[in-house]
TORDOSE-88931 format. One record per residue (C-alpha): x, y, z. Coordinates in steps of 0.25 Angstrom, whole numbers, padded with zeros to 4 digits, always signed. Each point is the difference from the previous one (the first is absolute). Layout:
XYZ ...
//
This chain:
+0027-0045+0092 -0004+0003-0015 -0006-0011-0007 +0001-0003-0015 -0011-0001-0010 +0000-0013-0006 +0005+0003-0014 +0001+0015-0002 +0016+0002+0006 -0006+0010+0008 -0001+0002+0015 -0012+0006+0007 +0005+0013+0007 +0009+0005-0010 -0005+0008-0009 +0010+0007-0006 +0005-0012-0005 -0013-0005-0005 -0003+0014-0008 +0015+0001-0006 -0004-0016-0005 -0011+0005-0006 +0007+0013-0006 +0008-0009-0007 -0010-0010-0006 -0008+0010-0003 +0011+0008-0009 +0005-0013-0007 -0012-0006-0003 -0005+0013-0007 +0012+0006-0003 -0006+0012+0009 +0007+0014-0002 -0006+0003+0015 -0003-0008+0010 -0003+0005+0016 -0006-0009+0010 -0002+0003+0013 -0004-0006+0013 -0012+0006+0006 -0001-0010+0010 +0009+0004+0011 +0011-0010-0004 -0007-0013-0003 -0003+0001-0015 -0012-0005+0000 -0006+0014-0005 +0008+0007-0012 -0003+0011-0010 +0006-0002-0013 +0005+0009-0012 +0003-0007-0012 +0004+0007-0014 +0003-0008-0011 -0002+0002-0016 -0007-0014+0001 -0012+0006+0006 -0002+0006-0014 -0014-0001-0005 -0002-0011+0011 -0014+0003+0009 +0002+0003+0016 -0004-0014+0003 +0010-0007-0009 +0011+0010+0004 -0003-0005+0016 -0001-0015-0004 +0014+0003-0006 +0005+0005+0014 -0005-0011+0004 +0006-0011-0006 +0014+0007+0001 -0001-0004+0015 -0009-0013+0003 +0008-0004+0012 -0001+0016+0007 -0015-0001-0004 -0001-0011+0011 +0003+0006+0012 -0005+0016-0006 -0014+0003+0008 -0002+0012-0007 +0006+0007-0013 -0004+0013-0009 +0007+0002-0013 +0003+0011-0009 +0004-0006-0015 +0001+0012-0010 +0009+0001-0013 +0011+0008+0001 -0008+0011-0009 -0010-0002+0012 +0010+0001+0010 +0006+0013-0006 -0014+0008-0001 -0004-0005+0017 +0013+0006+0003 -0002+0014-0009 -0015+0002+0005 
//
């Protein structure tokens, strides 16, 4: 029987639920053009690699663009073991996909 994490609204085992929670944070909080979370956890959550494109990250350093990321999901932070982010501009975003 699945147990759920006190305060997050999100049951261990169901990953695909957890990283469409965070997808959706993650775009209102930053008004993201592009988000894309996936579980690399075979289904739990607990580890998730994020893309996040958003014009806020403009002239923001790497660690304040994670620390955003962060903040969008406090609760999903809980009960993530592991997480690798990828937080450009869409400028960035455009010259990763043309190279």
């Amino acid at each position: 029987q699945l147990e759920e994490m006190s305060g997050s609204g999100v049951a261990q085992g169901e990953g695909a639920a957890l990283c469409a929670t965070i997808e959706s944070k993650i775009k209102e909080a930053l008004q993201a053009t592009l988000v894309k979370v996936e579980d690399l956890s075979d289904g739990c959550g607990s580890k998730i690699d994020v893309i996040v494109v958003s014009e806020k990250f403009e002239g923001v350093g790497l660690l304040d663009r994670q620390r955003s990321v962060h903040a969008a999901i406090p609760d999903e932070m809980k009960i993530i073991h592991a997480i690798t982010m990828k937080c450009k501009t869409p400028a960035q975003w455009e010259k990763m996909q043309s190279a």
